[in-house]
C-alpha positions in Angstrom: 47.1 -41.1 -93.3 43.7 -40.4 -94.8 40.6 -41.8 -92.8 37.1 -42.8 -94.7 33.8 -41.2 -93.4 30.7 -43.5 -94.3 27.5 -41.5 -94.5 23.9 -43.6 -95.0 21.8 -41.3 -97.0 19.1 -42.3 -99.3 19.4 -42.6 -103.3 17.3 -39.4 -104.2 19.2 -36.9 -101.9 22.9 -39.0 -103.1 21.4 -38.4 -106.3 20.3 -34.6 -106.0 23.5 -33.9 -104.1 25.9 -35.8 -106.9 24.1 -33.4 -109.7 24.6 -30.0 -107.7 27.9 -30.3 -106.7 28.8 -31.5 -110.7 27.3 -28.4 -112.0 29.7 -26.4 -109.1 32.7 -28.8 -110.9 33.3 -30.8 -107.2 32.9 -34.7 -106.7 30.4 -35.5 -103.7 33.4 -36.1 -101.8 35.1 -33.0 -102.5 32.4 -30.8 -101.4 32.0 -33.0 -98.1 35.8 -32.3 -97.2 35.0 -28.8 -98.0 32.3 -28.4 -95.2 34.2 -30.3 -92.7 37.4 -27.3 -93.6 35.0 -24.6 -93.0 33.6 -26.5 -90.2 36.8 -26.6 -88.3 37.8 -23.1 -89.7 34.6 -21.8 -88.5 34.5 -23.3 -85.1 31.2 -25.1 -86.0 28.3 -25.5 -88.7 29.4 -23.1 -91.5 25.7 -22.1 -91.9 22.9 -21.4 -89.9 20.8 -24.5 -88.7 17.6 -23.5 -86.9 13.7 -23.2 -88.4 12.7 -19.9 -90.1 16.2 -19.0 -90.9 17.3 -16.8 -94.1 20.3 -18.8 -95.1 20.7 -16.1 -97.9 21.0 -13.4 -95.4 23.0 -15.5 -92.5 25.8 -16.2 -95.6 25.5 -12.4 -96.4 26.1 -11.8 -92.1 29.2 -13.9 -92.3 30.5 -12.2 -95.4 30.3 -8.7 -94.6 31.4 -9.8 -90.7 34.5 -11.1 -92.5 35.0 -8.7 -94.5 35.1 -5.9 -92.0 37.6 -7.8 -90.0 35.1 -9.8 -87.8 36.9 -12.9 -86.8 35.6 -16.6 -86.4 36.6 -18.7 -83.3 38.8 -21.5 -83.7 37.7 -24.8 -83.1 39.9 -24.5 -79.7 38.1 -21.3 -78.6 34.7 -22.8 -79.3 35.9 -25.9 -77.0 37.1 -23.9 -74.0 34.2 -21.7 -74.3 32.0 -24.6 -74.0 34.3 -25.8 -71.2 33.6 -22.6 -69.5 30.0 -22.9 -70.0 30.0 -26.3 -68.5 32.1 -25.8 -65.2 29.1 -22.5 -65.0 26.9 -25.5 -64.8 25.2 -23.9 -68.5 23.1 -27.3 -70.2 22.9 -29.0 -66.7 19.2 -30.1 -65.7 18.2 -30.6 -62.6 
């Protein structure tokens, strides 16, 4: 059974989005089902998120890690890892 995901946004990114993903030959929703895949294949954002970050060479990273055999984690790795972290008392303030 396929669920819906309802996403506010306002017209002038819908709209910038809706043309870049045309010229790439996916529907808006297509290339939203694509990031959540790599998402869950990746074991989290499929890109890197942070200030002063070289997306072009963080993609590039992940290629070449790939390529050479480098392994993601699983969305179940990431979990008990962050489990692990937890019970270790990691992102507890005091």
């Amino acid at each position: 059974m396929a669920k819906t995901i309802q996403v506010r946004v306002n017209d002038e990114l819908k709209d910038s989005a809706d043309v870049l993903f045309t010229s790439l030959g996916l529907d808006t929703s297509t290339a939203v089902r694509m990031f959540l895949v790599a998402s869950t294949e990746s074991g989290g954002i499929p890109f890197a998120v942070g200030r002063g970050v070289d997306r072009d060479a963080a993609i590039m990273d992940a290629i070449t890690y790939r390529r050479t055999g480098g392994k993601f984690l699983t969305a179940e790795q990431s979990l008990a890892n962050m489990r692990t972290a937890m019970k270790a008392g990691a992102g507890v303030v005091s």
